[in-house]
C-alpha positions as CSV (number, residue, x, y, z in Angstrom):
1,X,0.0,0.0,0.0
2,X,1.8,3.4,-1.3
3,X,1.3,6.1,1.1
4,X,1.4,9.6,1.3
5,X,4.4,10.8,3.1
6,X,3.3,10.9,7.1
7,X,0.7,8.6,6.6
8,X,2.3,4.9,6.7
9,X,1.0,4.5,10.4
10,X,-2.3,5.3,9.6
11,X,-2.8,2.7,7.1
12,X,-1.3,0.0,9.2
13,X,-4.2,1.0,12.1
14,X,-6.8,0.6,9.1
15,X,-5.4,-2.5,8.2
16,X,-5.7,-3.8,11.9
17,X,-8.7,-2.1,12.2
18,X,-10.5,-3.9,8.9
19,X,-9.8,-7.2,9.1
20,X,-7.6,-10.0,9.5
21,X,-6.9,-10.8,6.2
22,X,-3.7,-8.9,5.9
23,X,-0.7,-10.9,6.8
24,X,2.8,-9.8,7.9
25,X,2.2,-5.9,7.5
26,X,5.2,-4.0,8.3
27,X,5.6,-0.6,7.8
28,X,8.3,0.7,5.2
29,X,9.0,4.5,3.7
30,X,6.0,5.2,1.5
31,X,3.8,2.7,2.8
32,X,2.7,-0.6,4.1
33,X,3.8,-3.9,2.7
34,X,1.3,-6.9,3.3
35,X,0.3,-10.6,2.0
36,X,-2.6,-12.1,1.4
37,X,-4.5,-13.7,-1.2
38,X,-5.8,-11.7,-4.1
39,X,-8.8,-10.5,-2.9
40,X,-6.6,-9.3,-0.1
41,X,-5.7,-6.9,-2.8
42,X,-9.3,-6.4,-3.5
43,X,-10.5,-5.5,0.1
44,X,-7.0,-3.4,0.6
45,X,-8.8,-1.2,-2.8
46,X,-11.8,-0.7,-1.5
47,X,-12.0,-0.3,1.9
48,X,-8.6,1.8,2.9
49,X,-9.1,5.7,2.7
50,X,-5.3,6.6,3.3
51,X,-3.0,5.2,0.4
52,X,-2.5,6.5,-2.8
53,X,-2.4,2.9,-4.5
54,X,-2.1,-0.9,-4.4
55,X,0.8,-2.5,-5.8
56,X,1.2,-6.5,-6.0
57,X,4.4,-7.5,-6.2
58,X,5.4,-9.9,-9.1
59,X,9.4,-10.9,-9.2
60,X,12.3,-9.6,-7.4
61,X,15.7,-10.6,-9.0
62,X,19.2,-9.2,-9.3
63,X,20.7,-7.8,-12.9
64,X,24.4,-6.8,-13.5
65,X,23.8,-6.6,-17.5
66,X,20.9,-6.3,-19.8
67,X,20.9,-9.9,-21.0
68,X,20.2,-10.7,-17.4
69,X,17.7,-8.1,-17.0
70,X,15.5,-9.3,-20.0
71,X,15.7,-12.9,-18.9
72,X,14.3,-12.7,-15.9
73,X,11.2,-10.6,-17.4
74,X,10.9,-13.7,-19.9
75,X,10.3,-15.7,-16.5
76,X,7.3,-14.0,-15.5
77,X,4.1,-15.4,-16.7
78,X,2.3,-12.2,-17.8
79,X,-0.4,-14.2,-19.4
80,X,-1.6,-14.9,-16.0
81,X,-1.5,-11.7,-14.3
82,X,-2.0,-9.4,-17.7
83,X,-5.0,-9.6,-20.1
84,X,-4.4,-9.6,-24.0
85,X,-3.0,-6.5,-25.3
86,X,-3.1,-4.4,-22.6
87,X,-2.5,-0.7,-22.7
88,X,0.6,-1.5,-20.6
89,X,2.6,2.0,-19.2
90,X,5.9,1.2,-17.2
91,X,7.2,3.2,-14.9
92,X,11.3,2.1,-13.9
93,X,13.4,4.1,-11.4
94,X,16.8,3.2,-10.7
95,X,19.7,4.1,-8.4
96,X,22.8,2.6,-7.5
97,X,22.4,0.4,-10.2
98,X,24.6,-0.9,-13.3
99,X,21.6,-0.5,-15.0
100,X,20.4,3.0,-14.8
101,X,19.2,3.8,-18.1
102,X,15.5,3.8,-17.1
103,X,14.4,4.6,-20.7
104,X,16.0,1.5,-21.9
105,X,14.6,-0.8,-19.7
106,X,11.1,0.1,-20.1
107,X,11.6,-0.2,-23.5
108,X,13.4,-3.8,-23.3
109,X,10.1,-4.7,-21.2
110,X,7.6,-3.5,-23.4
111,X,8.8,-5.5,-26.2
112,X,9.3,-8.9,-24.2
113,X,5.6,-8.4,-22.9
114,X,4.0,-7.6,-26.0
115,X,5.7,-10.6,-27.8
116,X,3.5,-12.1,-25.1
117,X,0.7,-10.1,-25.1
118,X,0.3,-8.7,-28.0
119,X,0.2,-5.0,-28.8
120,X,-2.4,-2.9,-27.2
121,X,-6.0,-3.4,-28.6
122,X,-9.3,-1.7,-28.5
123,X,-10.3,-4.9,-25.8
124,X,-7.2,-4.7,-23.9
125,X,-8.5,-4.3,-20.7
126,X,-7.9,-0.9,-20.2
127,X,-4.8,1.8,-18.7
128,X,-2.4,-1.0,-16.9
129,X,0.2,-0.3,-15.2
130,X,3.9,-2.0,-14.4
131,X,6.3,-0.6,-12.2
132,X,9.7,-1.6,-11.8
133,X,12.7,0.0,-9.4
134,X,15.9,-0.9,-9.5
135,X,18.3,-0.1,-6.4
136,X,21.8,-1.7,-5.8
137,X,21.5,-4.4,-9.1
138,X,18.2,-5.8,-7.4
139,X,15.1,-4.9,-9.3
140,X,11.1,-5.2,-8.2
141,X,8.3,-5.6,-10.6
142,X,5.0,-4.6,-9.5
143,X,1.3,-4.1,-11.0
144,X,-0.4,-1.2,-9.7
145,X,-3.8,-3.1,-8.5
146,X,-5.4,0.7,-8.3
147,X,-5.8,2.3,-11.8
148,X,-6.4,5.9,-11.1
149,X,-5.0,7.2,-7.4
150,X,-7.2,6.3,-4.7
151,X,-8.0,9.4,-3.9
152,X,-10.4,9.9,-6.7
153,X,-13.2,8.5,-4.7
154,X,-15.4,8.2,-7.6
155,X,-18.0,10.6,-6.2
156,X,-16.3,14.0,-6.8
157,X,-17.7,15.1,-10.6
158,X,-17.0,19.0,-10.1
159,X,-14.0,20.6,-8.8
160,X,-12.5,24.3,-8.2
161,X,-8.7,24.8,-8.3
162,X,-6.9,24.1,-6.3
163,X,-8.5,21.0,-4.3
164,X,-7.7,19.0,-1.4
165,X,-6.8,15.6,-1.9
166,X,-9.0,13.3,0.0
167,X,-6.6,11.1,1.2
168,X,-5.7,14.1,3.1
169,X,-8.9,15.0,4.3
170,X,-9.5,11.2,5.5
171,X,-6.1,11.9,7.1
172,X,-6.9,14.6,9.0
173,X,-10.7,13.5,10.1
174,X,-8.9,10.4,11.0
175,X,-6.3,12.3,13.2
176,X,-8.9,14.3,14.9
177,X,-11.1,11.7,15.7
178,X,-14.2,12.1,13.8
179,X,-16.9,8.9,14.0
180,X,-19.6,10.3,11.8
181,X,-21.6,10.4,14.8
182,X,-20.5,14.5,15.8
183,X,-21.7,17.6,14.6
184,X,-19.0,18.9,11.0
185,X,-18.5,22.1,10.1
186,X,-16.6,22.4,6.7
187,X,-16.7,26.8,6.6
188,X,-14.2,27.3,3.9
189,X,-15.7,23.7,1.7
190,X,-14.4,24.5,-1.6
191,X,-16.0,21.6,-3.5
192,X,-16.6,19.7,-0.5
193,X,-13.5,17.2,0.1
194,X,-13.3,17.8,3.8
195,X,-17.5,17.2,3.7
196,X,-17.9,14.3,1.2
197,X,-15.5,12.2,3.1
198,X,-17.2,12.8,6.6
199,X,-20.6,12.3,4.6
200,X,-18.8,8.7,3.2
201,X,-17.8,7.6,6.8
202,X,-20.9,8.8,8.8
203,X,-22.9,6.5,6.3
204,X,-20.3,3.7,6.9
205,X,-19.6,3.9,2.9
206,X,-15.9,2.2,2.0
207,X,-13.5,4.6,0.1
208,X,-13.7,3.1,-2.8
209,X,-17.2,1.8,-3.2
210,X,-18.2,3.9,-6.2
211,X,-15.0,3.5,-8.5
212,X,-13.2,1.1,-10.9
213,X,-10.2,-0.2,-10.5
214,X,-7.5,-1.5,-12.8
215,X,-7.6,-5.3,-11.3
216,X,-11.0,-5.5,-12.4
217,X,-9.4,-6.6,-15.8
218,X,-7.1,-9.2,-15.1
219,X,-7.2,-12.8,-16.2
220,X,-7.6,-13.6,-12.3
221,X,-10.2,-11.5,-11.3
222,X,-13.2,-13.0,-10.1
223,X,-16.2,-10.7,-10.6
224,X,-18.5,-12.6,-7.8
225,X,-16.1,-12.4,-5.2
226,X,-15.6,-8.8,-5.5
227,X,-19.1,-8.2,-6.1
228,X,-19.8,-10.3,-2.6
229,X,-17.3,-7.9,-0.7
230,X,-19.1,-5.2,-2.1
231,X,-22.5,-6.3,-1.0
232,X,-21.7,-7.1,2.4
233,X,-20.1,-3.7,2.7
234,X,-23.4,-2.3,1.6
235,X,-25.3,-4.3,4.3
236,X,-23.5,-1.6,6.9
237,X,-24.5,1.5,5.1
238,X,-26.6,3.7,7.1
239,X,-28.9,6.8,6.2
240,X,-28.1,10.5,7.8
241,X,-31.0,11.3,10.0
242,X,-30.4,15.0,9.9
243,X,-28.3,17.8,7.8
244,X,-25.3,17.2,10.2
245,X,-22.4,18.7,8.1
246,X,-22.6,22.4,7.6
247,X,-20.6,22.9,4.3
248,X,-20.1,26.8,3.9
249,X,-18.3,29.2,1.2
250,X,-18.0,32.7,0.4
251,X,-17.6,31.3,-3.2
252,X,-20.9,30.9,-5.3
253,X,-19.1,28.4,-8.2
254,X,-17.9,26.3,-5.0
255,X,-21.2,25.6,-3.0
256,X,-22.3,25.0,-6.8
257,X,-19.8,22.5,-6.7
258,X,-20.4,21.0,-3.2
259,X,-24.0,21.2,-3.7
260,X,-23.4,19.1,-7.3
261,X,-21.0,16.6,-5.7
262,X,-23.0,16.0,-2.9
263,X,-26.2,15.1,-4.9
264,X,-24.2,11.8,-6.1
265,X,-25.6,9.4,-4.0
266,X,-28.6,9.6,-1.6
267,X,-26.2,8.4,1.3
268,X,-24.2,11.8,1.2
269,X,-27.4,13.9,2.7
270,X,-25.8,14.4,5.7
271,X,-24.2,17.6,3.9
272,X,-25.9,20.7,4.0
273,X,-23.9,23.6,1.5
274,X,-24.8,27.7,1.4
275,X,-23.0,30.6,0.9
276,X,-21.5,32.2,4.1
277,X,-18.9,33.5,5.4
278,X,-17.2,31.6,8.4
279,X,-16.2,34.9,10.0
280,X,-19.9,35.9,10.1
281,X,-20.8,32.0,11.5
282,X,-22.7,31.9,15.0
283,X,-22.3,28.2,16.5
284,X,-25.4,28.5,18.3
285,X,-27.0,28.9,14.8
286,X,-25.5,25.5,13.5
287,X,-25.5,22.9,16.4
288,X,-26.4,22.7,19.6
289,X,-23.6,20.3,21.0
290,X,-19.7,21.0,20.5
291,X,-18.6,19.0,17.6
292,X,-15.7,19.0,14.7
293,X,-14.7,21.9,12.2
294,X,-11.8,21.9,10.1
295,X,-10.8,24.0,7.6
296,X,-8.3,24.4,4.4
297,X,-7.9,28.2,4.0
298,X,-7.0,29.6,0.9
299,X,-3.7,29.1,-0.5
300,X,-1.8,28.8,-3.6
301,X,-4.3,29.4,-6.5
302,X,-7.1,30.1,-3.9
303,X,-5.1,32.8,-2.7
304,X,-6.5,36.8,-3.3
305,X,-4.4,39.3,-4.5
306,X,-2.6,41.2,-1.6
307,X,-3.9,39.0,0.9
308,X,-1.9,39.2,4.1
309,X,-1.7,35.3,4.9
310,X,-0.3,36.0,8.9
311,X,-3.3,38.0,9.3
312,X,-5.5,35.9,7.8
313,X,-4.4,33.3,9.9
314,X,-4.2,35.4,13.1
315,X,-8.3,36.0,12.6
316,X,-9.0,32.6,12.0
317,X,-7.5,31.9,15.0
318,X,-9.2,34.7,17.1
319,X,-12.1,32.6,15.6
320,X,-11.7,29.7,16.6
321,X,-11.0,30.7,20.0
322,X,-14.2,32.6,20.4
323,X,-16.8,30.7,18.5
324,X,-15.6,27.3,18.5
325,X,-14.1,27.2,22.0
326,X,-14.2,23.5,23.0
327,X,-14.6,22.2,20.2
328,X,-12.1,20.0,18.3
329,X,-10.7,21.9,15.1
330,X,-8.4,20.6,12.5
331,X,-6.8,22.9,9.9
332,X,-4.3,23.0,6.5
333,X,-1.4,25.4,7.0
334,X,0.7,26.1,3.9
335,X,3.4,27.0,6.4
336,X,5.0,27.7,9.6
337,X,4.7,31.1,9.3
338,X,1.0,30.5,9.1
339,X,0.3,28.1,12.0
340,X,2.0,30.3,14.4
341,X,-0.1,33.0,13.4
342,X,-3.3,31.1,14.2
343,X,-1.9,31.8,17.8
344,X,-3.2,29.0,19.7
């Protein structure tokens, strides 16, 4: 399981937290490495909200030369892991090698596998994907289970610039503790990451319930058994009772967006999107209990002309300490300089 940077320990709880399907996990830079069957691989997919992919490991073998290099991919059996005339990408980094000419080697395995394979074709099972990194003469070949990064939930149709990834947001809603059973205020929602992913795991809906994913075209892939793990995820979904996520924006085109995105599915109800201002917010007007906000402030592209980011900062954090006191509060900083000028 590839991770973002910071977030390796957070998959591993998932993992231990899901099921016990996933054998010998064991934490390495960038992510988690586990065994298990395939639909191991399936489960990892659709049910973990922090990686960025899913990689299964094929071969791991050492090459001095490139005779030795193409030999050992002529030792895999593609046929059983690839479909016909895939539209195969590959990916090779290399350091500390005697091979380093990553160009070269991509090109060497792209010609073994389609002598295989066959060339890409209009029923080739769509955008696959084979990485292979090289470091000290010893190289690992891997299929990328995911297709498209995990993040792309599948629910997200309309976006502004600049948006916040949602393994992020899942991240951070994991950090601070949210159950889906507490009061979320999302005041600066842009298209509604922060709010779609709280809507998802108030209603007990996996991460990747509503997308594709590359393995679902492999020669191995068994269609019932995924469809089973789907259906007895479904089984757990539950329905919001009430409008408990406030999703608020000064932005018209982004409570558009919100209100767009969260019309996918009937489950994401929970979200409740208009145009405010969350200096002009009263708590008392949105809940009635202490609950969770977090916010991702403008930066980057978001960012207004002249905008002075320490004293934007500063107010949010006179804010928070007025209207939200007591409640728990999570927040994106862009910097340092920022977070100390929240002043808390």
């Amino acid at each position: 399981a590839v991770c973002p940077p910071g977030l390796e320990s957070l998959c591993l709880k998932e993992m231990d937290r899901l099921d016990q399907a996933f054998g010998d996990t064991r934490l390495l830079p960038g992510g988690v490495a586990f065994e298990g069957k395939l639909a191991t691989g399936y489960l990892a997919n659709l049910h973990l909200g922090s990686p960025s992919r899913i990689l299964m490991r094929l071969a791991e073998f050492k090459a001095f030369h490139f005779s030795d290099f193409e030999k050992q991919i002529r030792a895999v059996d593609w046929e059983l892991f690839l479909p016909p005339g895939p539209d195969l990408k590959i990916r090779v980094s290399c350091k500390k090698s005697k091979l380093f000419h990553s160009q070269a080697l991509a090109q060497r395995s792209q010609t073994i596998i389609e002598s295989r394979l066959g060339p890409p074709g209009p029923d080739g099972g769509g955008c696959q994907t084979l990485m292979i990194r090289g470091e000290n003469n010893r190289f690992i070949l891997s299929l990328d289970m995911s297709g498209d990064l995990l993040h792309r939930r599948g629910v997200k149709t309309k976006i502004i610039s600049a948006p916040l990834r949602e393994t992020l947001a899942f991240a951070l809603l994991q950090k601070i503790g949210y159950t889906g059973q507490e009061v979320l205020v999302d005041p600066m929602c842009g298209s509604g990451t922060f709010s779609l992913e709280a809507a998802m795991i108030k209603a007990g809906i996996p991460p990747g319930f509503f997308r594709r994913f590359a393995f679902e075209n492999w020669p191995g892939f068994r269609p019932s058994s995924f469809h089973y793990m789907k259906n007895k995820a479904a089984q757990h979904f539950r329905f919001p009772l009430e409008p408990e996520i406030h999703a608020s924006d000064i932005d018209p085109d982004a409570i558009q967006a919100c209100r767009l995105n969260a019309s996918f599915n009937e489950y994401l109800k929970a979200i409740q999107p208009r145009i405010a201002n969350f200096f002009d917010l009263r708590v008392k007007d949105l809940a009635p209990q202490k609950g969770v906000v977090l916010l991702n402030p403008p930066y980057g592209k978001r960012l207004y002309k002249g905008m002075d980011t320490a004293g934007f900062f500063h107010e949010i954090g006179k804010k928070f300490c007025g209207g939200f006191r007591g409640w728990r509060m999570g927040i994106i900083c862009l910097h340092d300089k920022a977070w100390k000028a929240l002043g808390l």
